[in-house]
C-alpha positions in Angstrom: -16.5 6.0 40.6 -13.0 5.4 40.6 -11.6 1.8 40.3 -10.3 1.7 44.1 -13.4 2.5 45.8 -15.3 0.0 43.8 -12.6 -2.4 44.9 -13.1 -1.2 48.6 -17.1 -1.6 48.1 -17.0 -4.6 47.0 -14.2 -6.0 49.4 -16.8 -4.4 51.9 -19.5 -6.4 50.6 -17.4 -9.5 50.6 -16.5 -9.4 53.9 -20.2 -8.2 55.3 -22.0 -11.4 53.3 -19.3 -14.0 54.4 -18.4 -12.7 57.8 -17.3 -15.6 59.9 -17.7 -18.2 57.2 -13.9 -17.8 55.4 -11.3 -15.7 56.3 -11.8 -11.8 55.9 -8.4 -12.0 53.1 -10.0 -13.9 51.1 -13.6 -12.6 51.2 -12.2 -9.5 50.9 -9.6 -10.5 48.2 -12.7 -11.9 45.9 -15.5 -9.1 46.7 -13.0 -6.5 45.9 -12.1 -8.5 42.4 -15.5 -8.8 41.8 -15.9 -4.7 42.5 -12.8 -3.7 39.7 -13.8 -6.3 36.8 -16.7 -4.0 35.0 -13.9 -1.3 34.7 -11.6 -3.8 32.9 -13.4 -2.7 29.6 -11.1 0.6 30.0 -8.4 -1.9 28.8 -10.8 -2.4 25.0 -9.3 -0.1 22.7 -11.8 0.8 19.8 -9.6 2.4 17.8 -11.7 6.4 18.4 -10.8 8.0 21.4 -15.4 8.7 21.1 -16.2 5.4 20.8 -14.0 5.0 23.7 -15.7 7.3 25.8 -19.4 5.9 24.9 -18.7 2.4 25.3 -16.7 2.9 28.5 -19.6 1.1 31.1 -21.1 -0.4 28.3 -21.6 -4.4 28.5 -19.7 -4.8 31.0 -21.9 -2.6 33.2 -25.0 -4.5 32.5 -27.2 -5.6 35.5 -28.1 -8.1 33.6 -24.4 -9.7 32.4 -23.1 -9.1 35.8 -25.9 -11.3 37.4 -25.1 -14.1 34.8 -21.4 -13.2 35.7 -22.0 -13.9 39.5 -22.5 -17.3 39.2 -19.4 -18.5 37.3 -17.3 -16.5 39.7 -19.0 -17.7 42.5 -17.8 -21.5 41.3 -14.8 -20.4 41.0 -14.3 -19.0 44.8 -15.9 -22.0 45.8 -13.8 -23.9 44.3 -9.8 -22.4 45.1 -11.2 -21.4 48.6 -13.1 -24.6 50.4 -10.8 -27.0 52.4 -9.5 -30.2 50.4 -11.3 -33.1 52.0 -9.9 -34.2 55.3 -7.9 -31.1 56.4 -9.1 -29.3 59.3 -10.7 -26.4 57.9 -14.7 -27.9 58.0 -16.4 -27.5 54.6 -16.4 -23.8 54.4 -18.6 -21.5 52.8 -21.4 -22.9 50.1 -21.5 -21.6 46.6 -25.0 -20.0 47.1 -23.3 -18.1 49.7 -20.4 -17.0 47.6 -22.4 -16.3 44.8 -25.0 -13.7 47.0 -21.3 -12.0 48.2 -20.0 -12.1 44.6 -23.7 -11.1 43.0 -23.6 -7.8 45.1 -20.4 -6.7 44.4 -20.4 -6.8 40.9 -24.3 -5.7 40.9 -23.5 -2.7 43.1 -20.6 -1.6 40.9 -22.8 -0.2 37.9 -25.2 1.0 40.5 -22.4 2.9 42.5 -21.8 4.2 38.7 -24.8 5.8 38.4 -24.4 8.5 40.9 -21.8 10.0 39.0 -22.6 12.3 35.4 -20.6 10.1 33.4 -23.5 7.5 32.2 -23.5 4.3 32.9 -25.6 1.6 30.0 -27.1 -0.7 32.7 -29.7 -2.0 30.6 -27.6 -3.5 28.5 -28.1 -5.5 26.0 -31.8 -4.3 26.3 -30.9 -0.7 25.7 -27.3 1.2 25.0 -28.8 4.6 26.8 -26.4 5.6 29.3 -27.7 7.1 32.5 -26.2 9.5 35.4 -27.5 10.9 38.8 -24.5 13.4 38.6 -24.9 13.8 42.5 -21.1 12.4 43.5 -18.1 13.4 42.0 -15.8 10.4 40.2 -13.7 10.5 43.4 -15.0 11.3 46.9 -12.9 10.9 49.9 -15.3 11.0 52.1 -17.5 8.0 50.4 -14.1 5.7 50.1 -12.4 6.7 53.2 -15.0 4.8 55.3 -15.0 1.9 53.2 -11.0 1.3 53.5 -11.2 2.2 57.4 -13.6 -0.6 58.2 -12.2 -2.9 55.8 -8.3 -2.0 57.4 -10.2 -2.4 60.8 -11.8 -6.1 59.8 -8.2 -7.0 58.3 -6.1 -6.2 62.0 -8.9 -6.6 64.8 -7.8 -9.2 66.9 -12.0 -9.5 67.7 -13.2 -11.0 64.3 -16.9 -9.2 65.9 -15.8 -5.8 66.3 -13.6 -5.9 63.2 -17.3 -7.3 61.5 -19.0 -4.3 63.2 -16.2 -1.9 62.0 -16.9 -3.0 58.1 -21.0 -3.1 58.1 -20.2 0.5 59.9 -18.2 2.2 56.6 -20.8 0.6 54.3 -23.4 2.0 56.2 -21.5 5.6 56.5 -20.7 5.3 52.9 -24.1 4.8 51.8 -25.8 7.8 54.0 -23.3 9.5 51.9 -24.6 8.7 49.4 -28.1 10.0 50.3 -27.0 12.7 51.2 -25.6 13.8 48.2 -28.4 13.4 46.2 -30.6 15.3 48.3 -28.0 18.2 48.5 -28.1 17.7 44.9 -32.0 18.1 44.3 -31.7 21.0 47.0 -29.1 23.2 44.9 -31.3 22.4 41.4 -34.0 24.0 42.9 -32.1 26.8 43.9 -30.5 26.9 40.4 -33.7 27.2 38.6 -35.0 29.7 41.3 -31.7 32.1 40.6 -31.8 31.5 36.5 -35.6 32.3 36.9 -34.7 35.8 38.6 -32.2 36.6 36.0 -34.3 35.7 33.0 -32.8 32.9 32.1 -33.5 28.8 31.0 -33.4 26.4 33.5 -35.4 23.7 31.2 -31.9 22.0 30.3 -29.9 22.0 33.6 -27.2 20.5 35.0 -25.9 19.8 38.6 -22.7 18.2 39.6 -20.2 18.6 42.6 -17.1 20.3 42.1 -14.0 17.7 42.7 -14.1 15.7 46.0 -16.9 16.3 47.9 -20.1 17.7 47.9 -20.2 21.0 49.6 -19.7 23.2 46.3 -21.6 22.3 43.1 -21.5 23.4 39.5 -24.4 24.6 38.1 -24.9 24.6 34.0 -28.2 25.9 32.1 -28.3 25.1 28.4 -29.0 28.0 26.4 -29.6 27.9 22.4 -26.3 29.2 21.5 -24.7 29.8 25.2 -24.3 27.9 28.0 -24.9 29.3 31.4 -22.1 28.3 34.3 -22.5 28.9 38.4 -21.0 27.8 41.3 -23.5 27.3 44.4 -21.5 26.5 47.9 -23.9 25.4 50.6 -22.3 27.8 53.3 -23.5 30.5 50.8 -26.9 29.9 52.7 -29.3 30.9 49.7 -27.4 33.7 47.9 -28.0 33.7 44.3 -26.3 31.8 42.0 -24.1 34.1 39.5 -23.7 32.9 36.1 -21.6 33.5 33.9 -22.2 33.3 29.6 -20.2 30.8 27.4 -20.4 30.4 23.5 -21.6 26.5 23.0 -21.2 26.7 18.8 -24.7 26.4 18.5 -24.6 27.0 14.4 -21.6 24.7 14.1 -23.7 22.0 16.2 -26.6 22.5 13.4 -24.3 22.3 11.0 -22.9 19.1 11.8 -25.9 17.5 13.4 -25.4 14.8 10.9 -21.7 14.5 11.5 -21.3 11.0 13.2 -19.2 11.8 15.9 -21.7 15.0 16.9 -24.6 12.3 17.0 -22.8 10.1 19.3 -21.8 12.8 22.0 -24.5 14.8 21.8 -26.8 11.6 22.8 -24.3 10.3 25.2 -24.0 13.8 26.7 -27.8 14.3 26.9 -27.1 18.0 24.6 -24.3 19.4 26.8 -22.1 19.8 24.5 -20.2 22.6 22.8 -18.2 23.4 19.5 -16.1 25.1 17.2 -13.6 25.5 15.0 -9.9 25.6 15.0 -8.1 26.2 11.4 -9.8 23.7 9.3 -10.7 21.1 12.7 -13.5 20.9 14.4 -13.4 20.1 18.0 -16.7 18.9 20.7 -16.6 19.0 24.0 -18.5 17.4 26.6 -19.7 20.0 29.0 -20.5 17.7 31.9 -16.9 16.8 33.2 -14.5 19.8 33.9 -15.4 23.3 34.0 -14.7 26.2 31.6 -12.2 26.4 30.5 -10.8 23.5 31.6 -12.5 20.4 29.8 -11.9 16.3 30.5 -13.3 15.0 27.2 -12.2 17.7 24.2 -12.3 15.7 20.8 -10.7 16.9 18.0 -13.0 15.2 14.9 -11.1 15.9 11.8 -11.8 18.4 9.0 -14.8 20.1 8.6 -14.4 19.2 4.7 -14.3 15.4 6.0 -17.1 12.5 5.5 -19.1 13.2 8.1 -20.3 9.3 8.2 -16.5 8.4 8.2 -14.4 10.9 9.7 -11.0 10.0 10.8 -10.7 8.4 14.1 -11.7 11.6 16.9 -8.4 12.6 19.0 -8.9 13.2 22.7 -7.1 16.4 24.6 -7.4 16.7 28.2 -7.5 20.0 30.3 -6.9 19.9 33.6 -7.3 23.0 36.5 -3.6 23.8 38.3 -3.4 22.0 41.6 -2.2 24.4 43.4 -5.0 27.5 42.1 -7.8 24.5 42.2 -7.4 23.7 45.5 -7.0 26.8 46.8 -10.6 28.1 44.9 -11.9 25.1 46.4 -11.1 26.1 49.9 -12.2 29.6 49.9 -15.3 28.8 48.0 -16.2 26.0 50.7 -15.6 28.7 53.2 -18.7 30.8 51.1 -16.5 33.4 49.6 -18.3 34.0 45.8 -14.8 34.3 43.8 -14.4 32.6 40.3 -12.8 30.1 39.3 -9.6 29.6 38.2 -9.0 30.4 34.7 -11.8 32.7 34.4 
């Protein structure tokens, strides 16, 4: 998910686990830290806008680095929050306590990842496998919105109970969400492969994310040898077959390159959904899971197709992004149930 609402889950957290034990600032103030350091590995430059991509929520997502983390931090709270000796303030929260507050922020931060398509390498060091639910999109208002609103509520309540009860309230809002979307998201896949089954096509290789911000309209993509299949399935369509539309993936340019190093990397980090060709003497890969055609996130341009394929020059990254204005509008009408295409289509 995006940086601020894992700074408002884990403020969230922090001020749920230390309640009336410190001040809601500063539980707040270190939760929310704890919540934005995994994503400071954005700031790790590996010279390959690829290698960028893969080992974004690499180490730094690991369940198993951000338990050792927890600790430290934890000191460290401990240590610039509790009362000097023989000030008014009592002793103040124990490390155990801070370290259980700062534990679940930074633990829930990968796991938050997770439920988007991106890919998130929790088990590192054990494994570098990235994994994704794809069931929320990067950036969901209606999973953040209740997060800041109990934490805004905590900060001004002049009751330190009902601001409390306002905070464990958006975490538990948030989370239904949550639920939710993955169970919208296993109903539409079922749907999918019902509507790809009637029209005669693959559903072994399928893919199901929400369209931007929110989780009434989902994209639907079917892998399919050369082609990729693409759908949109609105939940107000109320069981209407999915309509699909045929894009070229480059499937003899992937099996030409399958060697090619950067290929290898984003066709395992991408589980397969990619797609390629040729531009002049470039070739260019695309990661099929973020965007929508024709309008791609992640769109690498490799180098040559005469170049080393175990040490191409560093990949090049070219974002597409939908118009505003058209995307939102498509959005709207398609919320509404109205089967229209996209824009750019």
């Amino acid at each position: 998910m995006d940086s601020l609402t894992q700074v408002a889950l884990g403020a969230s957290i922090g001020v749920a686990v230390m309640g009336r034990r410190t001040a809601v600032w500063k539980s707040a103030l270190w939760g929310g830290l704890a919540g934005l350091l995994p994503d400071l590995d954005v700031l790790i430059d590996h010279g390959d806008a690829v290698l960028n991509m893969v080992r974004h929520r690499g180490p730094s997502h690991s369940l198993l680095w951000l338990s050792l983390l927890a600790p430290a931090l934890a000191w460290l709270a401990h240590r610039l929050t509790s009362p000097r000796p023989g000030s008014l303030g009592g002793s103040g929260p124990t490390w155990a306590l801070w370290s259980l507050a700062l534990w679940l922020a930074l633990f829930t931060h990968p796991l938050l990842d997770l439920m988007t398509v991106y890919g998130t390498q929790v088990w590192q060091p054990l494994s570098d496998e990235a994994y994704g639910l794809g069931s929320m999109f990067i950036i969901d208002p209606l999973y953040s919105l209740p997060l800041l609103l109990g934490l805004i509520v905590a900060a001004v309540a002049r009751e330190l109970t009902w601001g409390l009860r306002a905070n464990a309230l958006g975490l538990l809002v948030s989370t239904v969400y949550l639920a939710w979307s993955a169970l919208a998201q296993a109903s539409v896949a079922d749907h999918a492969r019902q509507s790809l089954a009637a029209a005669g096509l693959p559903s072994a290789q399928l893919l199901v994310t929400p369209a931007p911000l929110q989780t009434q309209v989902w994209r639907v993509v079917a892998l399919d040898g050369d082609r990729y299949h693409e759908g949109y399935y609105a939940l107000r369509d109320q069981g209407r077959p999915i309509r699909f539309r045929a894009f070229d993936r480059g499937g003899h340019l992937l099996a030409r390159h399958a060697g090619h190093v950067q290929v290898q990397r984003l066709q395992r980090f991408a589980d397969g959904f990619v797609a390629m060709r040729q531009e002049g003497a470039d070739l260019w890969i695309t990661d099929l899971r973020m965007g929508q055609q024709p309008y791609y996130v992640f769109d690498f341009n490799i180098g040559a197709a005469s170049a080393d394929p175990a040490a191409p020059p560093p990949a090049q990254q070219v974002s597409a992004r939908i118009p505003l204005a058209a995307g939102f509008k498509w959005l709207g009408r398609r919320m509404a149930g109205e089967d229209i295409d996209p824009p750019g289509r």
